[in-house]
Backbone as a printed PyTorch tensor [residue, N CA C, xyz], in Angstrom:
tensor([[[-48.2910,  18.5880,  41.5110],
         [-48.2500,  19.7890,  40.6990],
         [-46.8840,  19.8660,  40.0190]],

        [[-46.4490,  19.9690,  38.7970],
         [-45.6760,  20.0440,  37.8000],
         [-44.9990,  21.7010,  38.3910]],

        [[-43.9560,  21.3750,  38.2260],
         [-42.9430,  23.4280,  38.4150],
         [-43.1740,  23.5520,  37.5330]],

        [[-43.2900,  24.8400,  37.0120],
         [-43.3230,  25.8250,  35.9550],
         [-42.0070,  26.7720,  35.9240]],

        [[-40.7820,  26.4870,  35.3400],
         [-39.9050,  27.1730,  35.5210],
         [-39.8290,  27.8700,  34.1640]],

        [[-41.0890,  28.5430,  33.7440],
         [-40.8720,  29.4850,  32.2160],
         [-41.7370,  30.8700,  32.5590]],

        [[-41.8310,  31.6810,  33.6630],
         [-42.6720,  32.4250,  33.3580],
         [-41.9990,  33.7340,  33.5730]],

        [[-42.6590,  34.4170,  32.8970],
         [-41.9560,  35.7620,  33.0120],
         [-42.7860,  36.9580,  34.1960]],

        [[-42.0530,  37.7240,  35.0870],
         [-42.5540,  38.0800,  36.2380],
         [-41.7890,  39.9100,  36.5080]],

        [[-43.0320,  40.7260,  36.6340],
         [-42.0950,  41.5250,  36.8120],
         [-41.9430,  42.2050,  38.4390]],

        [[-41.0190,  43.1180,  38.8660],
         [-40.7770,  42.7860,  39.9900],
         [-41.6690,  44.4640,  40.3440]],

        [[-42.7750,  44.3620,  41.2210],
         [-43.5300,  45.6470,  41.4860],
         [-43.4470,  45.7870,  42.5570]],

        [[-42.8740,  45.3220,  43.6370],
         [-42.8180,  45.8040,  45.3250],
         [-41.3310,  45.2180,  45.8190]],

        [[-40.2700,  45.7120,  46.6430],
         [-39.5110,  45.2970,  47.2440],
         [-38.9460,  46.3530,  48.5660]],

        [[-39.2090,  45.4840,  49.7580],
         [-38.7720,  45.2590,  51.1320],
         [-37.5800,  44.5360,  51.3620]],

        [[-36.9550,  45.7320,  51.8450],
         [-35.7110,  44.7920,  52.8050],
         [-36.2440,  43.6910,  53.5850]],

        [[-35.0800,  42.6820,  54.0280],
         [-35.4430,  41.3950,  55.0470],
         [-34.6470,  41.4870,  55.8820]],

        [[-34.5800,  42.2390,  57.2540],
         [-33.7270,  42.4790,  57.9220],
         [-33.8910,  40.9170,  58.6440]],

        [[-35.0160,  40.4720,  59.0860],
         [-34.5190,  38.9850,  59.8470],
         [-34.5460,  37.7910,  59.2140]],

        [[-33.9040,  37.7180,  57.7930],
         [-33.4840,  36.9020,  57.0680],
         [-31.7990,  36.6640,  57.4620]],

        [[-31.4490,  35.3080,  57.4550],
         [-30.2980,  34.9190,  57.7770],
         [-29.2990,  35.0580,  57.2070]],

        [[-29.5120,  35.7230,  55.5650],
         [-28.5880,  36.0570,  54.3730],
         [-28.5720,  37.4860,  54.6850]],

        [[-27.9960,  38.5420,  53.8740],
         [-28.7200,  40.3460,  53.1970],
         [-29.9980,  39.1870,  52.2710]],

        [[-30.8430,  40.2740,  52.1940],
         [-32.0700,  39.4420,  51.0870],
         [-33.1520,  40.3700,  51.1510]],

        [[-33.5760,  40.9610,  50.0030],
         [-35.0010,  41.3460,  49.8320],
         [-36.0170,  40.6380,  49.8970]],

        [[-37.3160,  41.0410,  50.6130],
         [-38.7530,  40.5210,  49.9980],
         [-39.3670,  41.1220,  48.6590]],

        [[-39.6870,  40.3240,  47.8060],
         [-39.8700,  40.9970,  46.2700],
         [-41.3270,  40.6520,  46.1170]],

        [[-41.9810,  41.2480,  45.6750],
         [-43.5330,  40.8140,  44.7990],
         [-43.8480,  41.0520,  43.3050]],

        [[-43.9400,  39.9100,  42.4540],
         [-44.1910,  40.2690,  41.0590],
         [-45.5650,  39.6290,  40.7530]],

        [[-45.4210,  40.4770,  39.9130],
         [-47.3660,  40.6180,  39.2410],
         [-46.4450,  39.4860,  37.6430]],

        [[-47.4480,  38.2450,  37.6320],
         [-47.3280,  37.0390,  36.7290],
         [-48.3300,  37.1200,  36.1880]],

        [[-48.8100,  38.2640,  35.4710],
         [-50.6030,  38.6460,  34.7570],
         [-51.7660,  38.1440,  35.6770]],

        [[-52.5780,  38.0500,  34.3120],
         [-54.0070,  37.4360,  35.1380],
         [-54.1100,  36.8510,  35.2510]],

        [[-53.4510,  35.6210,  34.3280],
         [-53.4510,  34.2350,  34.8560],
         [-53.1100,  33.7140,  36.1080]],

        [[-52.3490,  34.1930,  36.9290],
         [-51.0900,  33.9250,  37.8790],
         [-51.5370,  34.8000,  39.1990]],

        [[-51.5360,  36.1010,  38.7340],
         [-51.7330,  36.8500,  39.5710],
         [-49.7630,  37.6490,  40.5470]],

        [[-50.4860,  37.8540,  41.7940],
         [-49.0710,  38.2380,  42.2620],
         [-48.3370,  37.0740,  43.0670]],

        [[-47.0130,  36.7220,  43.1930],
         [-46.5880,  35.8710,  44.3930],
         [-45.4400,  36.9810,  44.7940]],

        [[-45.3370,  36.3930,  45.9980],
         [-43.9980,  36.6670,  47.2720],
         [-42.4600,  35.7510,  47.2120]],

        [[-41.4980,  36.2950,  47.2150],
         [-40.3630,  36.0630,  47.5570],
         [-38.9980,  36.7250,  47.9300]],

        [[-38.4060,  35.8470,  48.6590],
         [-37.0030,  36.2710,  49.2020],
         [-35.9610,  36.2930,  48.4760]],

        [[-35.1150,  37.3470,  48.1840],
         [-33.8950,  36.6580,  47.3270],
         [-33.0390,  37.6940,  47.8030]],

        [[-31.5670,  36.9990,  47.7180],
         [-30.1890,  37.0140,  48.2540],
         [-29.8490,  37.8190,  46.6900]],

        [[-29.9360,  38.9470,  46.1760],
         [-29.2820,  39.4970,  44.9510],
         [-29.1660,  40.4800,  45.7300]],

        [[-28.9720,  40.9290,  47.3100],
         [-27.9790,  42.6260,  47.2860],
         [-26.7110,  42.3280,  47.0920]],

        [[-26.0860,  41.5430,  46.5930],
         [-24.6530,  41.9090,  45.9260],
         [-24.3850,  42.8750,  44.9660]],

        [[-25.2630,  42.4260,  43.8740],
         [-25.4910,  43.0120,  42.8000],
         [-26.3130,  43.9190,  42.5710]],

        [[-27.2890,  44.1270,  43.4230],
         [-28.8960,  44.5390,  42.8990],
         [-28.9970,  45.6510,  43.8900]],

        [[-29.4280,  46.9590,  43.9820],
         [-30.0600,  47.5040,  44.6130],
         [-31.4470,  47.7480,  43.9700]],

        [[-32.1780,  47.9360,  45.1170],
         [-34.4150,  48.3100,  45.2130],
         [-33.9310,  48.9640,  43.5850]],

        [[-33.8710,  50.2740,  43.5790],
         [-34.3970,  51.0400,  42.6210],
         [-33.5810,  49.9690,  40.8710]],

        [[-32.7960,  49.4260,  41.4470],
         [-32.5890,  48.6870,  40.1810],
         [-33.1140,  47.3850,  39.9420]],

        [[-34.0840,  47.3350,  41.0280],
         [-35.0790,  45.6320,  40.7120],
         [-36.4710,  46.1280,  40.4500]],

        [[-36.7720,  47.0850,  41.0230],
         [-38.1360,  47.5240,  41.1970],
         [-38.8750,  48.0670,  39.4650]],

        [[-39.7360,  47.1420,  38.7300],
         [-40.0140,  46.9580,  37.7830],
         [-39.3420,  46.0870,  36.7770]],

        [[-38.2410,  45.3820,  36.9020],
         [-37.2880,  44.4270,  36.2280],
         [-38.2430,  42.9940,  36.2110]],

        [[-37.6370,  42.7230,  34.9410],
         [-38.2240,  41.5140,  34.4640],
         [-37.4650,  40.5500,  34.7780]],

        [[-38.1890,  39.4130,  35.2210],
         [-37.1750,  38.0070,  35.7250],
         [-37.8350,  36.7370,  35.4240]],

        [[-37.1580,  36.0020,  35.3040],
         [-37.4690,  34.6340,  34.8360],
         [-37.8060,  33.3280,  36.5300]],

        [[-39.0980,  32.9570,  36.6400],
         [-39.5100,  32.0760,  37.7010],
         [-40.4590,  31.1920,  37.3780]],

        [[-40.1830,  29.9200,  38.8780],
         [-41.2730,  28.9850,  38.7680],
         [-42.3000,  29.7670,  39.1480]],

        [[-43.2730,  30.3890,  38.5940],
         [-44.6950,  30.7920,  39.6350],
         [-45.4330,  30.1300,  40.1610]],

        [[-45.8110,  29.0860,  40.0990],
         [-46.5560,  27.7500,  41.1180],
         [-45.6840,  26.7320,  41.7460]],

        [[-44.2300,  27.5580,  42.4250],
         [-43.6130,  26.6120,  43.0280],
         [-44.1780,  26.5930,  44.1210]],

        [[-44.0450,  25.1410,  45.2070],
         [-44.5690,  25.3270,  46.0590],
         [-44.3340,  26.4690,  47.5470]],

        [[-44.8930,  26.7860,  48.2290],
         [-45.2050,  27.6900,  49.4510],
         [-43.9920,  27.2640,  50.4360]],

        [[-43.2360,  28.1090,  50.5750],
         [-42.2890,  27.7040,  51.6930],
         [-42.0250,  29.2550,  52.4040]],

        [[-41.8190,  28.5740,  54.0020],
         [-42.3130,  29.7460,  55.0320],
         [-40.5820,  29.5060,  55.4160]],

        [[-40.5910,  31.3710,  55.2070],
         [-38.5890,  31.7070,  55.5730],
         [-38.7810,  32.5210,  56.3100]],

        [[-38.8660,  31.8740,  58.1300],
         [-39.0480,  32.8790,  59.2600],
         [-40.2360,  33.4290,  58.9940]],

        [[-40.5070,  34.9380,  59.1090],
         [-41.7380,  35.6260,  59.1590],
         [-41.8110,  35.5140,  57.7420]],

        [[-41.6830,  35.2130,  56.7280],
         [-42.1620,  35.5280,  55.4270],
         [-42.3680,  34.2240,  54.9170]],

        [[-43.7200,  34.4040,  54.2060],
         [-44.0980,  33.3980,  52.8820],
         [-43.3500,  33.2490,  51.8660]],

        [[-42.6280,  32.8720,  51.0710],
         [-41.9280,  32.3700,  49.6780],
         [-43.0760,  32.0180,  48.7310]],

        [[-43.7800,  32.3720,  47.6660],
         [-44.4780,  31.7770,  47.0180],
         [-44.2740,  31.2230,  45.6690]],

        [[-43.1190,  31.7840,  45.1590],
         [-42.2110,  31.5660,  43.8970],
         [-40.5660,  31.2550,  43.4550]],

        [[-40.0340,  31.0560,  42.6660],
         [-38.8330,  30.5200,  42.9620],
         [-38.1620,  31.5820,  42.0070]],

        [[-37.1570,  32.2680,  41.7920],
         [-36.9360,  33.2660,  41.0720],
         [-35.6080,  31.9210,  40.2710]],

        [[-35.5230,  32.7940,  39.2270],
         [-33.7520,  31.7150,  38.7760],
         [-32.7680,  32.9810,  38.8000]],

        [[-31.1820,  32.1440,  38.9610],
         [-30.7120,  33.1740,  38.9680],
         [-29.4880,  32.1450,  38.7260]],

        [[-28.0870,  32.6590,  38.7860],
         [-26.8120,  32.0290,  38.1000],
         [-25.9400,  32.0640,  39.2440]],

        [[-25.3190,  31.6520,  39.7560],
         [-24.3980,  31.8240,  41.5830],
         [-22.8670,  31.9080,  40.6720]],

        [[-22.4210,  33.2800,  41.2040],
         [-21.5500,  32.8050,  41.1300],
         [-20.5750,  33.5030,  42.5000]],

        [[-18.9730,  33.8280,  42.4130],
         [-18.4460,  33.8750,  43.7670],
         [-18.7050,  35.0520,  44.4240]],

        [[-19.2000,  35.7770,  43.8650],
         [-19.7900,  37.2570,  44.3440],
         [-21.4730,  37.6370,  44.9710]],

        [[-21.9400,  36.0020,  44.2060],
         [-23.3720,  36.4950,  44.4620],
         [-24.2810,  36.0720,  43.2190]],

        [[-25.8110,  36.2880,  43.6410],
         [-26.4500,  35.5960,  42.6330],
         [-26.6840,  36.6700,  41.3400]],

        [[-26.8990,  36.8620,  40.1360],
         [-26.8900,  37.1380,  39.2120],
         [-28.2880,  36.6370,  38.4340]],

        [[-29.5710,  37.7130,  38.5340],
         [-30.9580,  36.7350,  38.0140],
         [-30.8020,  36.8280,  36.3740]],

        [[-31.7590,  35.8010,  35.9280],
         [-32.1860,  35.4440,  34.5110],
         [-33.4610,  37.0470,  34.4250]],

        [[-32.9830,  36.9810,  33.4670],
         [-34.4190,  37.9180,  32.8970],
         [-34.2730,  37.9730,  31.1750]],

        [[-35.0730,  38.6800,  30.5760],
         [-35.5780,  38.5790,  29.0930],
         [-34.7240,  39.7790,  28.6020]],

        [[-34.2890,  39.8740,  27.6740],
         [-33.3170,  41.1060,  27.0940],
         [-34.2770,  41.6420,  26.1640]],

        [[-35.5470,  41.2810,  25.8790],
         [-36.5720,  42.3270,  25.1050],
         [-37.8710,  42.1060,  26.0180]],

        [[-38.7170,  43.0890,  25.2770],
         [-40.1140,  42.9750,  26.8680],
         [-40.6730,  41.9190,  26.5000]],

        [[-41.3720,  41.3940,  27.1980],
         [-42.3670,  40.6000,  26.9370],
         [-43.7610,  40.3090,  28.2830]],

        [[-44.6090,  39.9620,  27.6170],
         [-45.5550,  40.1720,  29.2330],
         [-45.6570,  39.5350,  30.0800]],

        [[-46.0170,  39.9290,  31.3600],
         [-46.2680,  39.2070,  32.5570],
         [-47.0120,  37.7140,  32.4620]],

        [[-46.2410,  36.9870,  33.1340],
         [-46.9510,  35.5740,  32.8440],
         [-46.6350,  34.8110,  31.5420]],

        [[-45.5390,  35.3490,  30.3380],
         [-44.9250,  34.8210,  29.0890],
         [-44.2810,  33.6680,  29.7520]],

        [[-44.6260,  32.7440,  29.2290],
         [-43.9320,  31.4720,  29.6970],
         [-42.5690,  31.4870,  28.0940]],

        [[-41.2730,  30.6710,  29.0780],
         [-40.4720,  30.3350,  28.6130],
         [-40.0000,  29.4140,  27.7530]],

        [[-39.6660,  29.7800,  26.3690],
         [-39.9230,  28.3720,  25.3760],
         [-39.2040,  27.7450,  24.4210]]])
């Protein structure tokens, strides 16, 4: 299976991860109909608090493969920029819809 690192995802559910080995939310974004929803973990409470992710648009592989982090499924790969403070995600600076692949 080929990554898909162009799709656009927005972020509709987020849970703390208290037994994650980082700080790290569990996030769920809806990738349209094509795609549907996936699951993931990400290390952005540096930067990010819930009420400022919760509906934000972000840039991911959505058919990356399935990787199990402790009690949680991973089903997608989010992108994001590292730098010494923490990760910093990609997202779209105008709307565009769920599942817009990157081009």
């Amino acid at each position: 299976m080929a990554v898909q690192i162009q799709k656009a995802g927005r972020i509709i559910e987020i849970n703390d991860f208290p037994e994650a080995r980082k700080p790290a939310y569990k996030l769920l974004f809806d990738f349209g109909e094509d795609i549907g929803t996936r699951k993931h973990s990400a290390q952005t409470t540096e930067h990010y608090f819930p009420e400022n992710l919760l509906g934000r648009k972000i840039v991911a592989a959505a058919n990356f493969p399935s990787k199990q982090l402790d009690p949680f499924m991973s089903e997608c790969l989010v992108t994001g920029f590292y730098r010494e403070d923490g990760v910093v995600l990609v997202s779209p600076d105008k709307p565009v819809p769920n599942g817009a692949k990157l081009g």
